[in-house]
C-alpha positions as a Markdown table, in Angstrom:
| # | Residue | x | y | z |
|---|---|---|---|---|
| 1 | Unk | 0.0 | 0.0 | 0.0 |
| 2 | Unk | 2.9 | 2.4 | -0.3 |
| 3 | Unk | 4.3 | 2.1 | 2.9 |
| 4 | Unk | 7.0 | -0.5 | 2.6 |
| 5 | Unk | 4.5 | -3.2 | 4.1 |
| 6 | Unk | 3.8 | -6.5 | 2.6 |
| 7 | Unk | 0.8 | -8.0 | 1.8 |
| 8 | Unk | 0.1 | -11.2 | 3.6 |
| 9 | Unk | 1.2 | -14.0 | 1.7 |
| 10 | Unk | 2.8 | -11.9 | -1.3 |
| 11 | Unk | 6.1 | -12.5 | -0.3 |
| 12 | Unk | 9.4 | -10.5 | -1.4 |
| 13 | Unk | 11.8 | -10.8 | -3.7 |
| 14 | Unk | 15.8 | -10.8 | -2.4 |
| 15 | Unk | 18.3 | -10.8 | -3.8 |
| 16 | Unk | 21.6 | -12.6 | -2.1 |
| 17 | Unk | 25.5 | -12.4 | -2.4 |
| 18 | Unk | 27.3 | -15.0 | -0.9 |
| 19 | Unk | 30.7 | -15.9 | -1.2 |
| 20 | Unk | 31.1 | -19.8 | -3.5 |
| 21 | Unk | 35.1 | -21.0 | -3.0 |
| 22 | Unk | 33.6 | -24.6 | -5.0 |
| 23 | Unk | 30.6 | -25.9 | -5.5 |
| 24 | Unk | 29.8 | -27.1 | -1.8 |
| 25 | Unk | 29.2 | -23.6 | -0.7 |
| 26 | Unk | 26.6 | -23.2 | -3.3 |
| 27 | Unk | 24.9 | -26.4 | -1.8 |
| 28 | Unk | 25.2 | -25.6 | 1.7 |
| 29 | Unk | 24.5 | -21.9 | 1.4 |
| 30 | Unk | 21.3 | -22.8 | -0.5 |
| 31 | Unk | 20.2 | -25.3 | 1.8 |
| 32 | Unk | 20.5 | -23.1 | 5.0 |
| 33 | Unk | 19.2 | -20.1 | 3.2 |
| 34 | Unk | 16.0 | -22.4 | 2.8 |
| 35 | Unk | 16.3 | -23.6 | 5.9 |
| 36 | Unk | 15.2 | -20.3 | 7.3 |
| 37 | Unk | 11.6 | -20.2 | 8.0 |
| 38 | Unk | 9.2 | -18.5 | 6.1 |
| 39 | Unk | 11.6 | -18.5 | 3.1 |
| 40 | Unk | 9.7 | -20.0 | 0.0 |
| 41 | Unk | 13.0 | -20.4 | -2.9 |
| 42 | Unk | 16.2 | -20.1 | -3.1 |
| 43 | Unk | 17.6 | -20.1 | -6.2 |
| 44 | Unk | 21.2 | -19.2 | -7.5 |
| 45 | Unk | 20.8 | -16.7 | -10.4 |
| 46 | Unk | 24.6 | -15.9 | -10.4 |
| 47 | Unk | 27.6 | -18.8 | -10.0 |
| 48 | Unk | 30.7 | -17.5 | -9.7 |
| 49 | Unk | 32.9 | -20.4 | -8.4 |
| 50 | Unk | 36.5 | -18.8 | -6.7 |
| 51 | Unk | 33.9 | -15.4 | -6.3 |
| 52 | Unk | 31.3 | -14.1 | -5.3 |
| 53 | Unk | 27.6 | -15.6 | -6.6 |
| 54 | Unk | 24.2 | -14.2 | -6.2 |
| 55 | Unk | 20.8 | -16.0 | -5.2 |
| 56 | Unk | 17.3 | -14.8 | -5.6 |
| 57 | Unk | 14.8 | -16.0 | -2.7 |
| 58 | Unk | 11.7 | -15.0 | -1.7 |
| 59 | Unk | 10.6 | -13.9 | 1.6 |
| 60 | Unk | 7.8 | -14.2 | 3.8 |
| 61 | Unk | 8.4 | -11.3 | 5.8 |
| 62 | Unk | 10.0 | -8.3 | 7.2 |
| 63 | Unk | 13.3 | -8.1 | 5.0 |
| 64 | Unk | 15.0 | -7.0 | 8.7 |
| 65 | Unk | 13.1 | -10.3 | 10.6 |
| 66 | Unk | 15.0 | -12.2 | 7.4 |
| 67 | Unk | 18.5 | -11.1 | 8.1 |
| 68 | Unk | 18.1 | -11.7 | 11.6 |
| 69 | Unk | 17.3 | -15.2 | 10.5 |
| 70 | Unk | 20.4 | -15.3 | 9.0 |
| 71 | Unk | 22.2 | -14.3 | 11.6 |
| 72 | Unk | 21.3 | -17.0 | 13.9 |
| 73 | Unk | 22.2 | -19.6 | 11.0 |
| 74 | Unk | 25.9 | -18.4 | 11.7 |
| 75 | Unk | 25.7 | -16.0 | 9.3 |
| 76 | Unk | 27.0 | -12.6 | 9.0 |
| 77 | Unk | 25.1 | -10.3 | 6.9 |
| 78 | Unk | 25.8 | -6.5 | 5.5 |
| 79 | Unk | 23.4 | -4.5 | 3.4 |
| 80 | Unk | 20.0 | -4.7 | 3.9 |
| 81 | Unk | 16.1 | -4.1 | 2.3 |
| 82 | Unk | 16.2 | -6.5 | -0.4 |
| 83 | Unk | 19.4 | -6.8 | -0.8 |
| 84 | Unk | 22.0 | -8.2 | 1.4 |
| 85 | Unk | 25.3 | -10.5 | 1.7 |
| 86 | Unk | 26.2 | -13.1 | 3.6 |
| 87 | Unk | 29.0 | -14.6 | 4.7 |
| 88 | Unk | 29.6 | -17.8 | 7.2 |
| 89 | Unk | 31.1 | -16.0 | 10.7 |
| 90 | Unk | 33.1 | -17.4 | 13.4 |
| 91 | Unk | 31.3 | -20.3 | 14.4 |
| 92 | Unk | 29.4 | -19.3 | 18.0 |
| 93 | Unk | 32.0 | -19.1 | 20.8 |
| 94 | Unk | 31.6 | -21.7 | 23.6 |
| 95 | Unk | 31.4 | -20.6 | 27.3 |
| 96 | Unk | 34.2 | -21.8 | 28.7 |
| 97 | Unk | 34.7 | -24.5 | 30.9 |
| 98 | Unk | 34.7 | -23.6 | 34.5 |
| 99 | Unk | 37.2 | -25.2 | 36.8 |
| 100 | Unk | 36.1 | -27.4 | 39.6 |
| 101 | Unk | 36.8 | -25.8 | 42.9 |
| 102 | Unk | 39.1 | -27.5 | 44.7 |
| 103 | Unk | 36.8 | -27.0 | 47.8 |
| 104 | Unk | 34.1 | -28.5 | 46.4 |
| 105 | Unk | 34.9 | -31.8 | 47.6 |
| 106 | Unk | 31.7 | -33.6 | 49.4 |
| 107 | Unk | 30.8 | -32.2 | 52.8 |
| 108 | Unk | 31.5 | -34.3 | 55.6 |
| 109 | Unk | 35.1 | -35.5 | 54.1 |
C-alpha cells in the first residue's frame, strides 16, 4: 500500500551475495538459506565459483526479521532491504569451561 508493508502472503523478492570458494558452498549456502523459516525459494541466479555468486529468494516477511534469521544460522550479513550478503562468521563461541573448585569436595570429608 505504499508504505513499505507486505501483503500477507505476497512474499518479497531478495536478492543474495554469498561468497562460493567450489561448489559445496553453493549447496550448503542454499540449503541453510532455505532452511530459514518462512523462506519459499532459493535459487542461485549468479555462480561465480572462486567469487562471489548471487541467489534470488523470496521472503515471507520483514526483509529485517529475514536477516536476523540469517544471523542465527551463523551467518554474517551486510546490506539490507532487499538486498543483502552473507558470509559464514566465526562459528558461535563456547562458554568456557569452569574449573572445579578445589573446595568443592563432598561435605562431611
Amino acid at each position: 500500500p505504499g508504505d513499505g508493508s507486505v501483503p500477507a502472503g505476497a512474499g518479497i523478492a531478495v536478492t543474495v551475495q554469498f561468497e562460493t570458494p567450489d561448489a559445496g558452498a553453493v549447496a550448503s549456502t542454499e540449503a541453510a538459506v532455505r532452511g530459514v523459516p518462512a523462506v519459499r525459494s532459493a535459487v542461485t541466479t549468479s555462480l561465480a565459483l572462486g567469487g562471489v555468486s548471487l541467489m534470488r529468494l523470496t521472503y515471507d516477511g520483514d526483509p529485517a526479521a529475514l536477516a536476523a534469521a540469517l544471523q542465527a544460522r551463523g551467518f554474517q550479513v551486510s546490506g539490507g532491504g532487499q538486498s543483502l550478503r552473507i558470509r559464514r562468521g566465526a562459528p558461535p563461541a563456547q562458554p568456557p569451561v569452569q574449573p572445579r573448585p578445589a573446595d568443592a569436595a563432598p561435605a562431611g570429608e
